[in-house]
N, C-alpha and C positions, 0 to 999 in steps of 0.2 A: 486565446486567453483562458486562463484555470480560476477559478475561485478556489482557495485554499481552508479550509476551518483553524485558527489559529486556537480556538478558546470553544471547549465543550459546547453545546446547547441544543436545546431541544425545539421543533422549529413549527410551530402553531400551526401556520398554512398547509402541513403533510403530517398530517396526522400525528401529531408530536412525536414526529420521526426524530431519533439520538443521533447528533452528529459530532463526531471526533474530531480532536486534532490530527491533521495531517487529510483528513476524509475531503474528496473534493462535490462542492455544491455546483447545482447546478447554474447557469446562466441566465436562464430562461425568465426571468421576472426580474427586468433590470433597475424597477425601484425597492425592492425588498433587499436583492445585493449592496446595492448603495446604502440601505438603513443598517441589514449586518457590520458593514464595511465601518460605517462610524460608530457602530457601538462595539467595535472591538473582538467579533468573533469571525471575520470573513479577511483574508488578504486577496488582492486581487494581482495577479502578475501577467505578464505577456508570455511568458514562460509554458511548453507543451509541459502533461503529466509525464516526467521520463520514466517513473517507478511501474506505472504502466505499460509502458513501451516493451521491457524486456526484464529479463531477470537478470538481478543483482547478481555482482558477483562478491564473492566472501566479505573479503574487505570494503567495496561496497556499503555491502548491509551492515556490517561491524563500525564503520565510522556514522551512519546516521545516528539521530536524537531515538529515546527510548520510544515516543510515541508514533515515532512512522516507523519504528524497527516492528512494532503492536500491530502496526496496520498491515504493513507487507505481510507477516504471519498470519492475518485474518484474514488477506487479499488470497494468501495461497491454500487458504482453508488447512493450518497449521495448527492443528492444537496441541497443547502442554503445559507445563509452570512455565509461563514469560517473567516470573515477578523480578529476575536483577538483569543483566546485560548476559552474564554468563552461560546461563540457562537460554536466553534468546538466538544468540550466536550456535549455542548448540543445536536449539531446533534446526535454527536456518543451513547449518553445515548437514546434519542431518538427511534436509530436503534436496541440498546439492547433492550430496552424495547417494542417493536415491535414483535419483535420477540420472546420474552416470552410470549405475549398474541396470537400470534401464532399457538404455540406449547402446552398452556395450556388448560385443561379440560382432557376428556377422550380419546383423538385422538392421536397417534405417531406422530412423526416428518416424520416417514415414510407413514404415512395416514392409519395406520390398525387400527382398533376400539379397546380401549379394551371392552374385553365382559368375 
């Protein structure tokens, strides 16, 4: 199960830790999740975090909503202007293509040579 942040807020019990939409809260205090939950700033799903599991691919990340497209770029330590959709997609093409030149030639992603 994920607890999802739907709706900003800043959360008393952790040191007025800021927490975003799309950001996932933790489980671990299952009557505080249920008071989030009815006052509108927690969803709760059965659903695993996918955005975590692996990396987006283009299109992907170009059809999410602007605030988890914010968060993936925070999640990948992406900085730049995110402020319209256009400039986002760029960073994120950016960071793919980064990382193809990377990984490209005769080298693994694991650093062994081929020979």
């Amino acid at each position: 199960m994920v607890a999802k942040v739907i709706q900003d807020f800043r959360e008393r019990y952790q040191n007025m830790k800021l927490y975003r939409i799309g950001d996932t809260y933790s489980l671990g205090d299952a009557e505080r999740v249920e008071y989030l939950v009815s006052q509108g700033f927690l969803k709760v799903s059965e659903e695993n975090d996918v955005l975590d599991k692996k990396e987006l691919t283009f299109e992907e990340f170009a059809a999410l909503a602007a605030p988890e497209q914010k968060k993936v770029l925070n999640d990948l330590n992406i900085e730049g202007d995110d402020s319209n959709a256009e400039k986002r997609e760029a960073l994120y093409k950016a960071h793919l293509e980064n990382g193809l030149k990377e990984n490209d030639g005769n080298v693994n992603a694991d650093g062994n040579t081929d020979a």
